[in-house]
C-alpha positions in Angstrom: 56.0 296.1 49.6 56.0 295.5 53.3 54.7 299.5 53.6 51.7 298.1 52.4 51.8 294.8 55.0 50.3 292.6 51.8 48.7 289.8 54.2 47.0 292.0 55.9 45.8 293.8 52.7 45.2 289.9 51.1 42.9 289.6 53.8 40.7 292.9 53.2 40.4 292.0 49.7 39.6 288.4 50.7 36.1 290.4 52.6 35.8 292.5 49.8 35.6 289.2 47.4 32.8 288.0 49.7 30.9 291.4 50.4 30.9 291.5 45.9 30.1 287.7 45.4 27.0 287.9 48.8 25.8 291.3 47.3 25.7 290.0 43.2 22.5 289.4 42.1 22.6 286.9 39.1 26.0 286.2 37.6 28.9 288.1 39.1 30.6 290.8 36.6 34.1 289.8 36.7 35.3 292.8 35.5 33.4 295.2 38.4 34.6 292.6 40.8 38.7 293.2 39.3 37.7 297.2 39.5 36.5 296.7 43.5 39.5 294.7 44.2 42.2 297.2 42.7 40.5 300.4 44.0 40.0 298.9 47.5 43.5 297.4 47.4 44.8 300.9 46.5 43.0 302.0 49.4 44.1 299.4 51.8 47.5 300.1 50.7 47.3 303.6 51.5 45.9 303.2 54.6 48.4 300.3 55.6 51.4 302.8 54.9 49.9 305.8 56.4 49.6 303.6 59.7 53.4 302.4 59.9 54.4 306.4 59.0 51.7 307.1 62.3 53.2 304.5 64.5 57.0 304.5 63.4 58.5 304.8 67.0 56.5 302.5 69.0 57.3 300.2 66.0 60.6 301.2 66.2 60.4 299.6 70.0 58.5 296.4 69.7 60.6 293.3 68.7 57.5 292.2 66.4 57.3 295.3 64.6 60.7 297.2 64.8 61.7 295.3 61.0 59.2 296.9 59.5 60.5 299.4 56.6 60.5 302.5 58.8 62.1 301.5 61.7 64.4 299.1 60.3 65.7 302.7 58.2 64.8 300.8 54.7 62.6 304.0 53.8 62.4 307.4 55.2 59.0 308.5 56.9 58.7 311.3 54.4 58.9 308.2 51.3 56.2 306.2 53.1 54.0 309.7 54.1 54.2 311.0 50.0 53.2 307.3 48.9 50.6 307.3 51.3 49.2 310.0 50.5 49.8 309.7 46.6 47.6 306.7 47.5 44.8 308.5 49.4 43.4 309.8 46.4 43.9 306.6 44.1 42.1 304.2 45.6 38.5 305.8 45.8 38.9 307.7 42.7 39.7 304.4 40.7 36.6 303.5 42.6 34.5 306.3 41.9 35.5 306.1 38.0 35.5 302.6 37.7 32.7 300.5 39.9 30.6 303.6 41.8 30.3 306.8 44.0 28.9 304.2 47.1 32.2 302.0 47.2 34.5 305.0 47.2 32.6 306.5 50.2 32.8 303.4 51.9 36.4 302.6 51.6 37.3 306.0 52.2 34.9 305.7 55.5 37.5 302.6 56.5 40.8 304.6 56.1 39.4 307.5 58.0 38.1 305.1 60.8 41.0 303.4 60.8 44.1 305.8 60.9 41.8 308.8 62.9 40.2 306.3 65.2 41.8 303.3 66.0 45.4 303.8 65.2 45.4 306.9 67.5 43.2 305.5 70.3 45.0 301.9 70.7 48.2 303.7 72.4 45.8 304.8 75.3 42.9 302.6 75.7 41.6 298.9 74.7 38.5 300.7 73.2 40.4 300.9 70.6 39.6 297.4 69.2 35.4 297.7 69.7 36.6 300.9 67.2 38.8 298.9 65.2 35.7 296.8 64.3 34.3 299.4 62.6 37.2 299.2 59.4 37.2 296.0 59.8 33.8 294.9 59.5 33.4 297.8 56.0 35.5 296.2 53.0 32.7 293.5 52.8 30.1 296.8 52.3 32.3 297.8 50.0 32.1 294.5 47.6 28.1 294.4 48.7 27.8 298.2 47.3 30.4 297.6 44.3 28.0 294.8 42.9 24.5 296.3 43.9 25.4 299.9 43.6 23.4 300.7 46.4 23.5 299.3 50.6 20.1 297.8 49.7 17.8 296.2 52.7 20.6 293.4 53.3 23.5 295.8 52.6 26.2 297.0 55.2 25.5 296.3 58.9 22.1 294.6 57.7 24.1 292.2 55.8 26.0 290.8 58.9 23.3 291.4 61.5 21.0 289.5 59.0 23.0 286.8 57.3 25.7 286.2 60.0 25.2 287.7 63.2 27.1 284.9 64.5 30.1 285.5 62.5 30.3 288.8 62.9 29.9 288.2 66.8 33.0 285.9 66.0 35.0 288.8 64.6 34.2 291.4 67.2 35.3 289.0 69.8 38.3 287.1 68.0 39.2 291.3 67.5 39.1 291.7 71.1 40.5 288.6 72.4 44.0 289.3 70.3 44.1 292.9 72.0 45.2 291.6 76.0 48.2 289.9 73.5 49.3 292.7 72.1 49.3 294.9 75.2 51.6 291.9 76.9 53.7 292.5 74.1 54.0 296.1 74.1 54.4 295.1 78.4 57.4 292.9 77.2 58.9 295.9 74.8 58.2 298.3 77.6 55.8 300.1 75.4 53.6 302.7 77.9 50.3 302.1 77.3 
């Protein structure tokens, strides 16, 4: 269960409740809105345990991370790689077959930005959080395009430029404000960075 770092994914789905609920026009489907959150929470979870097989050994070297599942020897990395990958296809193919082609694309669009992007890049650079941005700012498209079917004129980046610019201002800076405290800790843990 901690493979899958459930607050972290309670939080996605939390965006992805919004993104649906802002996107609905008329009375909210519950069962397309159930569909959204099991495919994307599929998704999140593969993408979750993909990232602790990636990061395993600086895990293994950090006092806040090194009781997660791999590093504390509580699964083997091939266990979390195999369900992470059994994962990669579940997620937006329940999607796909269940709420539409558009959400699929766009949570598969998160993982790939987050575990090719900003999982690689945040060892070498603190670029890697105006990257991180990027997944973190698409599981409220991906409610928005589960309930309209389509990004719309106030879908995706419209939706928060339009909407919330201020909010989403918030998140891009609360996203880079955490960063300097988790380069301390990896400072702390002797992490190069």
């Amino acid at each position: 269960m901690l493979l899958t770092k459930p607050r972290v994914l309670l939080m996605v789905l939390v965006t992805v409740l919004v993104g649906f609920y802002v996107g609905t026009a008329g009375v909210p489907d519950p069962w397309r809105l159930l569909h959204v959150l099991v495919g994307t929470g599929l998704a999140g979870a593969r993408s979750l345990a993909l990232n602790q097989f990636l990061e395993r050994d600086v895990d293994g070297r950090m006092e806040r991370t090194r009781r997660r599942p791999l590093p504390d020897r509580r699964l083997r990395p091939t266990e979390a790689l195999y369900f992470g990958l059994a994962l990669t296809a579940a997620g937006p193919a329940y999607l796909g077959l269940t709420t539409n082609g558009l959400s699929a694309a766009v949570v598969t669009l998160t993982a790939a930005s987050y575990l090719l992007a900003y999982t690689p890049l945040k060892r070498y650079s603190p670029l890697c959080t105006l990257l991180g941005a990027v997944p973190g700012a698409l599981p409220p498209v991906a409610g928005w395009v589960a309930a309209r079917g389509e990004f719309g004129v106030g879908g995706g980046l419209g939706l928060a430029a339009r909407r919330s610019i201020g909010d989403a201002r918030r998140l891009v800076y609360a996203s880079i404000v955490h960063l300097p405290a988790l380069f301390i800790l990896m400072a702390v843990d002797k992490i190069p960075v």
